[in-house]
C-alpha positions in Angstrom: 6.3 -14.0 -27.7 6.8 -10.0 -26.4 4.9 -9.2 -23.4 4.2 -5.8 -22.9 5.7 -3.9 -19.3 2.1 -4.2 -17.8 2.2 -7.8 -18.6 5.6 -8.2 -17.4 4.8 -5.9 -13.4 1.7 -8.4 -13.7 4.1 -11.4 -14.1 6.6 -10.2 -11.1 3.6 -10.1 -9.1 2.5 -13.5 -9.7 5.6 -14.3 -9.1 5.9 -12.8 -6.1 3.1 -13.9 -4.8 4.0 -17.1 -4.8 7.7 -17.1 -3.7 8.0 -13.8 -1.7 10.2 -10.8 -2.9 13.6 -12.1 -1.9 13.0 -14.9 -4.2 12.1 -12.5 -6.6 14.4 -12.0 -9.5 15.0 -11.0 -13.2 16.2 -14.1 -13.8 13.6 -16.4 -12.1 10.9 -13.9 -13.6 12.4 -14.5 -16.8 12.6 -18.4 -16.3 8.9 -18.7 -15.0 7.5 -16.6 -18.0 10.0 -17.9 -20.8 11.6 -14.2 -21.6 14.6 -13.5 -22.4 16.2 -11.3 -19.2 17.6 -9.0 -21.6 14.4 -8.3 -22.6 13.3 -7.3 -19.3 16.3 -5.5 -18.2 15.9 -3.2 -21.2 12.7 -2.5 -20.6 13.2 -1.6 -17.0 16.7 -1.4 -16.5 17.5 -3.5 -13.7 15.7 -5.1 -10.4 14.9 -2.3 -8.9 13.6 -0.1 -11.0 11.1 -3.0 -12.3 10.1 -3.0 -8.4 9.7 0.8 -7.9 7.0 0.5 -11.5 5.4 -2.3 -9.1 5.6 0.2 -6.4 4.0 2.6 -8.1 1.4 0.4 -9.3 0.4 -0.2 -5.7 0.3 3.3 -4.5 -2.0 4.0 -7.5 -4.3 1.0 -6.4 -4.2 1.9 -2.5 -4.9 5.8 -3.8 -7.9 4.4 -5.9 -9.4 2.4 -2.6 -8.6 5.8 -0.1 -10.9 7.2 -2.9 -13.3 5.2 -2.9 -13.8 4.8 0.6 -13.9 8.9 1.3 -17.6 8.2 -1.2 -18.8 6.0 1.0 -19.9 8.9 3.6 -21.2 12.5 4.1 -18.9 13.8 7.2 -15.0 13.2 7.3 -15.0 11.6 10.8 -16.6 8.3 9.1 -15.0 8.9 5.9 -11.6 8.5 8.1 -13.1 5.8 9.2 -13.9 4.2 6.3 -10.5 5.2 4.8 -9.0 3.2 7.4 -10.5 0.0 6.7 -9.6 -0.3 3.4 -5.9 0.8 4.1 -6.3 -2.3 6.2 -8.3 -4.2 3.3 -5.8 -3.6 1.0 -3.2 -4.6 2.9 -4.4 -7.9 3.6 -5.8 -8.5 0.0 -2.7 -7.2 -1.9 0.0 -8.2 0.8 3.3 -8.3 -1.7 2.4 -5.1 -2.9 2.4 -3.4 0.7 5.3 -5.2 1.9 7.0 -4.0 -1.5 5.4 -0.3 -0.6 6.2 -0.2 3.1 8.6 -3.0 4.5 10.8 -5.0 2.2 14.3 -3.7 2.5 13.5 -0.7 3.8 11.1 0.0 0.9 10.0 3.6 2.0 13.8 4.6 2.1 14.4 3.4 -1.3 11.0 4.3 -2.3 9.5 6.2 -5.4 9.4 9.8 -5.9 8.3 11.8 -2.9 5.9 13.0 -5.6 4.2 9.5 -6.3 3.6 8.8 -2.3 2.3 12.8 -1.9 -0.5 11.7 -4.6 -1.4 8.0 -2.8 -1.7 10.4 0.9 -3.9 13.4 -0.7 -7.2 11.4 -0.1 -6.1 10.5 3.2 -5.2 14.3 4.3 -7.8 16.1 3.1 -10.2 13.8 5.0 -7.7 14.6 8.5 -7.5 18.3 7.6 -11.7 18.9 7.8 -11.5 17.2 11.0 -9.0 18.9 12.2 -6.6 21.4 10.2 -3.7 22.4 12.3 -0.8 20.3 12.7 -2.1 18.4 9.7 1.5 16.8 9.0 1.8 15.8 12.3 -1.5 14.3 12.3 -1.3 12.0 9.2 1.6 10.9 10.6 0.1 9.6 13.7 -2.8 8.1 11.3 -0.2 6.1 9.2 1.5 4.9 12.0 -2.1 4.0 13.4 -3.1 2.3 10.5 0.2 0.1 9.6 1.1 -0.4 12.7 -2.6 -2.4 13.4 -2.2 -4.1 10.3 1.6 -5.0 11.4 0.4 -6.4 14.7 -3.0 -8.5 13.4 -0.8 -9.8 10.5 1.8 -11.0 12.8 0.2 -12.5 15.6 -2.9 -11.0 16.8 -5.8 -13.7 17.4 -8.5 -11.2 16.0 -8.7 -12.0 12.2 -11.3 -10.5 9.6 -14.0 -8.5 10.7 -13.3 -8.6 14.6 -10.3 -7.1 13.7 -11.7 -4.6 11.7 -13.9 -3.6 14.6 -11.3 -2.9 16.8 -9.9 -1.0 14.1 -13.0 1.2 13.8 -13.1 1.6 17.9 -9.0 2.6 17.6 -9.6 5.2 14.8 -12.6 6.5 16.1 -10.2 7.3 19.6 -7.5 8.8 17.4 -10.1 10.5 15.9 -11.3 12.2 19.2 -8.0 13.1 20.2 -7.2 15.5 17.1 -10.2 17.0 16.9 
């Protein structure tokens, strides 16, 4: 049987999914799917460059949903908003691939090209920029810290879960929103 590199980042996912990333390895991939780690290895090279694809992948999907939310409504102030709860949504839905895209080993250091995490943040900026468009670095910086930082606390150990958390979310990004406008 070949499996195809989507089937095989789908695979590691799984995999991951159920075992966490530091169980997560060529060879235990290859054991759980019945492929050769040759195989694998050629087709990605080694460990790390199979996670940066799966990196990737998620930046692509949490691009799609800052997208997607920036639809939902007219004026950029509730667009932010809106843009906020589904960095939030995806993080709790998809959790390996945001601890593979922001936490595990350091994963922004060792990330994928500058390029790759410019494209995922474009959505995201161009809503902070109509609100406000000075300091606009600076700004999306404070957002992103906003933003995983929440999520890093409620997954942790906060007591609000689901949409009570999601409403203190909104009240939070609607104050950040105040102060850079």
């Amino acid at each position: 049987m070949k499996f195809t590199r989507e089937e095989i980042l789908d695979k590691t996912i799984q995999y991951a999914n159920k075992n966490g990333w530091n169980k997560t390895s060529v060879r235990e991939i290859s054991k759980e799917i019945g492929y050769s780690t040759i195989k694998i290895y050629s087709e990605f090279g080694d460990k790390d460059k199979l996670l940066q694809e799966i990196q990737k992948r998620g930046f692509r999907l949490l691009r799609d949903e800052y997208m997607k939310a920036s639809t939902l409504k007219e004026n950029a102030e509730e667009q932010l908003v809106e843009i906020c709860l589904a960095h939030y949504r995806f993080a709790l839905k998809h959790s390996r691939y945001y601890e593979l895209m922001f936490t595990h080993n350091d994963a922004l250091c060792k990330s994928i090209s500058p390029n790759e995490l410019t494209q995922a943040a474009e959505p995201v900026r161009k809503v902070i920029d109509q609100i406000n468009p000075s300091k606009s670095m600076i700004n999306f910086l404070h957002w992103f810290s906003l933003v995983h930082g929440f999520y890093d606390v409620t997954h942790q150990n906060l007591s609000k879960k689901g949409s009570e958390a999601e409403k203190l979310l909104e009240e939070i990004i609607r104050d950040f929103i105040k102060g850079i406008k």
